[in-house]
C-alpha positions as CSV (number, residue, x, y, z in Angstrom):
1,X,-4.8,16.5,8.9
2,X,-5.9,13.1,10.5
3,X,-8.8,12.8,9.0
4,X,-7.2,13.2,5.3
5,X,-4.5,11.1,6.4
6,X,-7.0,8.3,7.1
7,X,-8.4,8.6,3.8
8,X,-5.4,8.8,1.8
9,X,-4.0,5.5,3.7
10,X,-6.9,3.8,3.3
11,X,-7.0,4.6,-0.8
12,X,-3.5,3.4,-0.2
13,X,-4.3,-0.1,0.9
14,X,-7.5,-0.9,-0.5
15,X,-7.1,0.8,-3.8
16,X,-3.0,1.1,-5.0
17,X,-2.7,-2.1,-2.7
18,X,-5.1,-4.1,-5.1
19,X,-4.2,-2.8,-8.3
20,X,-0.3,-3.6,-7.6
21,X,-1.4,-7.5,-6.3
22,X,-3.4,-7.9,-9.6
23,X,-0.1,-6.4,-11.6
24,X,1.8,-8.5,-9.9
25,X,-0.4,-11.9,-10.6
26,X,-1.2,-10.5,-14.0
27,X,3.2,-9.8,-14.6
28,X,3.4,-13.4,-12.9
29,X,5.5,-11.9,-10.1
30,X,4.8,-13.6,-6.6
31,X,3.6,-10.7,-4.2
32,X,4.7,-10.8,-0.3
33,X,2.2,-12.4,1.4
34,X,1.9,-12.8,5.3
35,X,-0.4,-15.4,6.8
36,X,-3.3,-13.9,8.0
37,X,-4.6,-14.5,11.7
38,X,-8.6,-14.8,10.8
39,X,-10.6,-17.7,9.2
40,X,-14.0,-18.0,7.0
41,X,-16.0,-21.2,6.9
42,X,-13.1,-22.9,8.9
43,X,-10.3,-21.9,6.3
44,X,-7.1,-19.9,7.1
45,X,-7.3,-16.9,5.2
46,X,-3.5,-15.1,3.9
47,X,-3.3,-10.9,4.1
48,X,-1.0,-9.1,1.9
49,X,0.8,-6.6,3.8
50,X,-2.0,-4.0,3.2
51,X,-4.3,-5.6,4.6
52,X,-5.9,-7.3,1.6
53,X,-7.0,-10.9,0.9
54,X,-4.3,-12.5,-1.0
55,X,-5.6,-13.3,-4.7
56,X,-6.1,-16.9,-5.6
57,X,-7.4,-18.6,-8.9
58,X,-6.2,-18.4,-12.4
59,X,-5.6,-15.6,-14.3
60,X,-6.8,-16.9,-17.3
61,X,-5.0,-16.8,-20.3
62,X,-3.1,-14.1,-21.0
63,X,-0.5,-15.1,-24.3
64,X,-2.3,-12.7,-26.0
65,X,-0.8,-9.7,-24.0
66,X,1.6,-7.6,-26.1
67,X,4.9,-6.8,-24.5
68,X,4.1,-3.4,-24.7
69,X,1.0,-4.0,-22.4
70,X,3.7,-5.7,-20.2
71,X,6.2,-3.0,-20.1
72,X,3.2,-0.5,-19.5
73,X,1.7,-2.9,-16.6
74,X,5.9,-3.0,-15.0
75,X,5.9,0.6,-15.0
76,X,2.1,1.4,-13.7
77,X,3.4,-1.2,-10.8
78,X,7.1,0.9,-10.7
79,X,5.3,3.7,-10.0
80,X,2.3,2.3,-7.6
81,X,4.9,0.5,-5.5
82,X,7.3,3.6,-4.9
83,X,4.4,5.8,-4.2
84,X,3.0,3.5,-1.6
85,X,6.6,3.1,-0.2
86,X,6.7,7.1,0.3
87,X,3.7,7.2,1.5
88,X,4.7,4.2,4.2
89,X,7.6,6.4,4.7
90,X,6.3,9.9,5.5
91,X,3.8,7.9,7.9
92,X,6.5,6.5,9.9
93,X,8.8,10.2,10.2
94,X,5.4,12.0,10.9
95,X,3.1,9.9,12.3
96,X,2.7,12.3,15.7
97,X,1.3,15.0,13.1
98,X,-0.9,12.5,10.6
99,X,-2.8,10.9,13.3
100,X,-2.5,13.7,15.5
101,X,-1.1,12.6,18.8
102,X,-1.3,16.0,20.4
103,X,-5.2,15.0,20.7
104,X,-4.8,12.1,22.6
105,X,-1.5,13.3,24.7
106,X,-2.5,16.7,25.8
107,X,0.8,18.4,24.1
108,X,1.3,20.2,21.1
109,X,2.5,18.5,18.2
110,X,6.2,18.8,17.5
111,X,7.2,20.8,14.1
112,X,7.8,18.4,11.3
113,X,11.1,16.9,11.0
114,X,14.1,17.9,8.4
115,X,13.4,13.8,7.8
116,X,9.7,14.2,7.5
117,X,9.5,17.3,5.3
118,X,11.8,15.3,3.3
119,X,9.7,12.2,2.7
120,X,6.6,14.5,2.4
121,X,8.4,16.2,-0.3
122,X,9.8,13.3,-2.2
123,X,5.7,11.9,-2.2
Protein backbone atom coordinates (compact mmCIF):
# COMPACT_ATOMS: atom_id res chain seq x y z
CA UNK A 1 0.00 0.00 0.00
CA UNK A 2 2.92 2.61 0.48
CA UNK A 3 4.28 2.23 -2.52
CA UNK A 4 0.84 2.91 -4.47
CA UNK A 5 0.21 5.56 -2.07
CA UNK A 6 3.36 7.38 -3.17
CA UNK A 7 2.42 7.15 -6.63
CA UNK A 8 -1.10 8.18 -6.44
CA UNK A 9 0.08 11.40 -4.17
CA UNK A 10 2.60 12.21 -6.45
CA UNK A 11 -0.03 12.12 -9.61
CA UNK A 12 -1.84 14.13 -7.11
CA UNK A 13 0.59 17.04 -6.96
CA UNK A 14 2.34 17.13 -10.05
CA UNK A 15 -0.48 16.16 -12.33
CA UNK A 16 -4.23 17.31 -10.77
CA UNK A 17 -2.04 20.01 -9.00
CA UNK A 18 -0.98 21.51 -12.40
CA UNK A 19 -3.96 21.14 -14.30
CA UNK A 20 -6.20 22.91 -11.47
CA UNK A 21 -3.31 26.02 -11.31
CA UNK A 22 -3.66 26.33 -15.17
CA UNK A 23 -7.73 26.30 -14.69
CA UNK A 24 -7.40 28.54 -12.32
CA UNK A 25 -5.03 31.17 -14.38
CA UNK A 26 -6.95 30.18 -17.44
CA UNK A 27 -10.80 30.99 -15.27
CA UNK A 28 -8.72 34.12 -14.02
CA UNK A 29 -9.08 32.87 -10.38
CA UNK A 30 -6.03 33.67 -8.12
CA UNK A 31 -4.72 30.19 -6.81
CA UNK A 32 -3.20 29.98 -3.01
CA UNK A 33 0.21 30.44 -3.31
CA UNK A 34 2.82 30.17 -0.42
CA UNK A 35 6.29 31.60 -0.70
CA UNK A 36 8.65 29.17 -1.43
CA UNK A 37 11.98 28.75 0.61
CA UNK A 38 14.51 28.00 -2.47
CA UNK A 39 16.00 30.34 -5.16
CA UNK A 40 17.35 29.93 -8.96
CA UNK A 41 19.79 32.43 -10.46
CA UNK A 42 19.45 34.58 -7.15
CA UNK A 43 15.44 34.89 -7.48
CA UNK A 44 12.90 33.79 -4.75
CA UNK A 45 11.00 31.22 -6.27
CA UNK A 46 6.78 30.92 -4.88
CA UNK A 47 5.35 27.01 -4.39
CA UNK A 48 1.79 26.29 -4.62
CA UNK A 49 0.71 24.21 -1.91
CA UNK A 50 1.49 21.00 -3.91
CA UNK A 51 4.59 21.66 -4.34
CA UNK A 52 4.56 23.28 -7.73
CA UNK A 53 6.20 26.39 -9.22
CA UNK A 54 3.63 29.07 -9.17
CA UNK A 55 2.69 29.97 -12.93
CA UNK A 56 3.76 33.38 -14.17
CA UNK A 57 3.29 35.09 -17.59
CA UNK A 58 0.32 35.86 -19.70
CA UNK A 59 -2.19 33.69 -20.67
CA UNK A 60 -2.57 35.01 -23.86
CA UNK A 61 -5.78 35.97 -25.12
CA UNK A 62 -8.43 34.18 -24.32
CA UNK A 63 -11.93 36.43 -25.48
CA UNK A 64 -12.45 33.86 -27.73
CA UNK A 65 -13.38 31.14 -25.12
CA UNK A 66 -17.07 30.31 -25.22
CA UNK A 67 -18.79 30.26 -21.94
CA UNK A 68 -19.51 26.87 -22.38
CA UNK A 69 -15.64 26.08 -22.43
CA UNK A 70 -15.83 28.11 -19.11
CA UNK A 71 -18.52 26.31 -17.35
CA UNK A 72 -16.78 22.96 -18.64
CA UNK A 73 -13.19 24.36 -17.36
CA UNK A 74 -15.26 25.43 -13.54
CA UNK A 75 -16.53 22.06 -13.36
CA UNK A 76 -13.23 19.99 -14.56
CA UNK A 77 -11.58 22.30 -11.65
CA UNK A 78 -14.98 21.44 -9.18
CA UNK A 79 -14.20 18.13 -9.59
CA UNK A 80 -10.13 18.21 -9.58
CA UNK A 81 -10.18 20.27 -6.36
CA UNK A 82 -12.63 18.03 -4.32
CA UNK A 83 -10.83 14.90 -5.44
CA UNK A 84 -7.46 16.23 -4.28
CA UNK A 85 -9.17 17.48 -1.01
CA UNK A 86 -10.34 13.64 -0.39
CA UNK A 87 -7.43 12.52 -1.20
CA UNK A 88 -5.59 15.17 1.40
CA UNK A 89 -8.16 13.93 3.59
CA UNK A 90 -7.92 10.11 3.65
CA UNK A 91 -3.95 10.81 3.97
CA UNK A 92 -4.35 12.57 7.16
CA UNK A 93 -7.13 9.82 8.92
CA UNK A 94 -4.79 6.97 7.53
CA UNK A 95 -1.58 7.99 7.17
CA UNK A 96 -0.12 5.06 9.70
CA UNK A 97 -1.49 2.55 7.00
CA UNK A 98 -0.49 4.70 3.55
CA UNK A 99 2.97 5.17 4.41
CA UNK A 100 3.15 2.19 6.45
CA UNK A 101 4.44 3.18 9.90
CA UNK A 102 4.39 -0.37 11.27
CA UNK A 103 7.77 -0.66 9.05
CA UNK A 104 9.52 1.89 10.69
CA UNK A 105 7.94 1.40 14.37
CA UNK A 106 8.17 -2.22 14.87
CA UNK A 107 4.18 -2.54 15.58
CA UNK A 108 1.46 -3.60 13.59
CA UNK A 109 -0.55 -1.26 11.95
CA UNK A 110 -3.80 -0.28 13.67
CA UNK A 111 -7.18 -1.34 11.66
CA UNK A 112 -8.48 1.56 9.71
CA UNK A 113 -10.56 4.03 11.35
CA UNK A 114 -14.71 4.46 11.13
CA UNK A 115 -13.12 8.16 10.06
CA UNK A 116 -10.68 6.69 7.56
CA UNK A 117 -12.88 4.10 5.83
CA UNK A 118 -15.10 7.03 5.55
CA UNK A 119 -12.84 9.41 3.65
CA UNK A 120 -11.49 6.30 1.62
CA UNK A 121 -14.95 5.68 0.72
CA UNK A 122 -16.10 9.20 -0.12
CA UNK A 123 -12.62 9.30 -2.68
Amino acid sequence: IPSLWKRAKSYRDRVMGVYAEVLHYTLQDSPAVSPGSGSLNGSSLEINKYGNNKLVGDVGDLSGLTTEAKADGRALLDHLEKVMAQMSALEVQARPILENSAATGGSRPQPLTASARQAANAL
